[in-house]
C-alpha positions as CSV (number, residue, x, y, z in Angstrom):
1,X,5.2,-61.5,-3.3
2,X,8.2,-60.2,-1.7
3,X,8.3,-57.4,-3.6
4,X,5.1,-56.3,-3.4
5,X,5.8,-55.8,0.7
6,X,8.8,-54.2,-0.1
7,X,6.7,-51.5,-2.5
8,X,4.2,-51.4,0.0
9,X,6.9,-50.3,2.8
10,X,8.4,-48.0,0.7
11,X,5.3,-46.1,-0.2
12,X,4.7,-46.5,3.1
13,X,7.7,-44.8,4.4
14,X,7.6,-42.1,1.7
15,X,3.7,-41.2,3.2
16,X,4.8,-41.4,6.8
17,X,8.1,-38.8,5.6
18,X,5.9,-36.4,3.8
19,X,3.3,-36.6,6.7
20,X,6.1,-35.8,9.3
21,X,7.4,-32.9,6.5
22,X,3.8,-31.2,6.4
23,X,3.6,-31.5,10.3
24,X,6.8,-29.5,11.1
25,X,5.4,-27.0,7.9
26,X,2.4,-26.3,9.1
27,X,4.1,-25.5,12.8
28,X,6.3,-23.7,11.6
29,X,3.4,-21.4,9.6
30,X,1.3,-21.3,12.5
31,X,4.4,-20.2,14.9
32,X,5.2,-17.5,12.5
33,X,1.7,-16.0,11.5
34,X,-0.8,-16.4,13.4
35,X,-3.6,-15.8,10.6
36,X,-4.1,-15.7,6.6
37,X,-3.6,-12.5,7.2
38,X,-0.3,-12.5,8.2
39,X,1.2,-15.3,6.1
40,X,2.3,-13.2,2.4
41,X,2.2,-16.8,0.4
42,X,-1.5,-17.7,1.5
43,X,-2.5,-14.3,0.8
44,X,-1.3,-14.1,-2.6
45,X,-3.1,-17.1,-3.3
46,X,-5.9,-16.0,-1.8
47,X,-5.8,-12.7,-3.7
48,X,-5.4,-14.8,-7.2
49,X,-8.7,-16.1,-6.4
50,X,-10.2,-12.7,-6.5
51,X,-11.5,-11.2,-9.5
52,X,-9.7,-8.5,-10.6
53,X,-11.9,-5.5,-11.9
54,X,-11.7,-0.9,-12.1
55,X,-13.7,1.3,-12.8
56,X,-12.9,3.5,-16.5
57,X,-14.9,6.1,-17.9
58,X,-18.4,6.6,-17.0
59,X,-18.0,3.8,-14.5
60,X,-15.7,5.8,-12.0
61,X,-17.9,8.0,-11.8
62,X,-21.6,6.2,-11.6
63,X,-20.0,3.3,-9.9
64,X,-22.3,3.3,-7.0
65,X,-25.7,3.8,-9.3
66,X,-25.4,7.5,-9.3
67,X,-27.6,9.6,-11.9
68,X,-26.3,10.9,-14.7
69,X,-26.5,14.3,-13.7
70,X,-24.7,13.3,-10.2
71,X,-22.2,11.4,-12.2
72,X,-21.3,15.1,-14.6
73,X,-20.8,16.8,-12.0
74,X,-18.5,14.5,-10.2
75,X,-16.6,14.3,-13.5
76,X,-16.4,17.9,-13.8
77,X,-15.4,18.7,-10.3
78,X,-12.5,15.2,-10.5
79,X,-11.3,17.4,-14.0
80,X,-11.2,20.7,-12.3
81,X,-9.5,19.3,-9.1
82,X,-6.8,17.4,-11.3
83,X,-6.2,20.9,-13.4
84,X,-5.5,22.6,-9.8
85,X,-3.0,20.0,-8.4
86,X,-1.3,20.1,-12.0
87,X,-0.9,23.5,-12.0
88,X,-0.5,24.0,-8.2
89,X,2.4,21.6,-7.7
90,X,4.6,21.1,-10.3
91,X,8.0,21.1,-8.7
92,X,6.8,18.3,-5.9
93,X,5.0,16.2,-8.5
94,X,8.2,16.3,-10.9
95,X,10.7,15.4,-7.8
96,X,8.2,12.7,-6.8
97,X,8.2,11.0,-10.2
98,X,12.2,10.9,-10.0
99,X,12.3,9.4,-6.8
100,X,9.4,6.3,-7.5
101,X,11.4,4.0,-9.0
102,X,14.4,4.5,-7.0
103,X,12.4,4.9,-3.7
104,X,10.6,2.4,-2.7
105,X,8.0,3.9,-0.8
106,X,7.0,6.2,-3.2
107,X,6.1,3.8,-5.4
108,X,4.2,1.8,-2.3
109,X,2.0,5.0,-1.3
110,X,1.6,5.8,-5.1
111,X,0.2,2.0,-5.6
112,X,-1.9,1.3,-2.1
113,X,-3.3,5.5,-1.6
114,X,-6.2,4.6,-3.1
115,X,-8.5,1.2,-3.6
116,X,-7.6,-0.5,-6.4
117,X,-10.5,0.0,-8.4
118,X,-10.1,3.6,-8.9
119,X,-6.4,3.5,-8.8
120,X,-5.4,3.8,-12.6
121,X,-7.4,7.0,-13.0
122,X,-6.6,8.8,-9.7
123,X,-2.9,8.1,-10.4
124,X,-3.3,9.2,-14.1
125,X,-5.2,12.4,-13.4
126,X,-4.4,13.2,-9.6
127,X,-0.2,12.3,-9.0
128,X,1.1,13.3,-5.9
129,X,3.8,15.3,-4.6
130,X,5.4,12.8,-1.8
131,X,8.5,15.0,-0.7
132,X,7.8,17.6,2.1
133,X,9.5,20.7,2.4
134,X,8.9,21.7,5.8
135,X,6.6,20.1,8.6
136,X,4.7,21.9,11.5
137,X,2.4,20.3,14.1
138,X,0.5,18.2,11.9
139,X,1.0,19.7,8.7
140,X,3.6,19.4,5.6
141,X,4.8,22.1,3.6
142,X,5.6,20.6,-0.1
143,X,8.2,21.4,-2.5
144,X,6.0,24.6,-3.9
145,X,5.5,26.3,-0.8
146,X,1.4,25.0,-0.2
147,X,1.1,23.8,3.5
148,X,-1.3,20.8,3.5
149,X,-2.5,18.6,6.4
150,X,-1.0,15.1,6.4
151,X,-3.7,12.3,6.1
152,X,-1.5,9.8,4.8
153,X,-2.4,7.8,7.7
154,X,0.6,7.2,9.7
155,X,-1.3,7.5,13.5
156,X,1.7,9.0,15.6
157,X,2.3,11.7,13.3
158,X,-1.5,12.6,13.1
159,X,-1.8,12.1,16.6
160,X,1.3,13.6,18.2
161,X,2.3,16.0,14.9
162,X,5.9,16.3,13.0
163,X,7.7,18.1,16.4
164,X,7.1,15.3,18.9
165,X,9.0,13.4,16.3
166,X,11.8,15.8,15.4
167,X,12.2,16.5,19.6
168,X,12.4,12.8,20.3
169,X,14.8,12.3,17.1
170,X,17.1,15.4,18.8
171,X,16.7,13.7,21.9
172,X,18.2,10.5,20.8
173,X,20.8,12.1,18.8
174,X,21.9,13.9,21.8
175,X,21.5,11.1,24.0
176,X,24.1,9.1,21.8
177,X,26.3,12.1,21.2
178,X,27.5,12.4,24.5
């Protein structure tokens, strides 16, 4: 009998001490991310609940019901525009591939530029130059001499363009200089 209390207080104990240990982690959780969306190790579980799928083949290009005919000619024109960028921009596609796997953010923009359903084949047929050359206003000059507009999403620079950046870059250099 005795030692059936003692069992009991100990179980006891240990729930009341994993209670009190999930109570400060879920805090803790909350103070830190607000949201699932914030908080990495929920998301990745999350995202291990979701299916994983792409579109290959006649699939990429009919994914959203499109007739057959619709579907060639999309092929033909994703063909022709992957034959222009390969011959267009050799040197800034070969300097990119060098840098992604030392570079992390090459690798990030080469993974996330596009939704995941289309990625293999865009990165397989479409690779992109990621090193700029020159920039002007809102534009990017890239390794082979082909200005392009930057819609790589980054807000400021589409907003305020490539010089408010370098001017308040010279500004702080010569701020700290002095």
């Amino acid at each position: 009998m005795a030692s059936t209390v003692v069992i009991t207080l100990l179980a006891l104990a240990a729930v009341l001490i994993l209670a009190r240990r999930a109570q400060i982690r879920l805090r803790l959780s909350r103070a830190k991310h607000p949201s699932l969306q914030g908080h990495s190790k929920m998301a990745r579980r999350v995202a291990r609940l979701v299916p994983f799928y792409e579109f290959t083949g006649d699939g990429f290009f009919d994914c959203d019901g499109a007739p057959p005919e619709v579907a060639s000619r999309r092929r033909g024109a994703f063909l022709r525009l992957a034959m222009l960028f390969r011959d267009r921009s050799p040197r800034s596609r070969a300097v990119t591939q060098s840098l992604e796997k030392g570079l992390s953010d090459v690798g990030f923009v080469n993974r996330y530029r596009v939704p995941f359903q289309f990625r293999r084949q865009v990165r397989e047929h479409l690779p992109q130059g990621m090193v700029a050359e020159a920039s002007s206003g809102v534009q990017i000059q890239d390794l082979d001499g082909h200005w392009h507009y930057d819609l790589s999403g980054s807000y400021g620079v589409n907003v305020f363009g490539y010089d408010f950046y370098k001017d308040c870059m010279a500004e702080g250099f010569r701020r700290v200089e002095a």
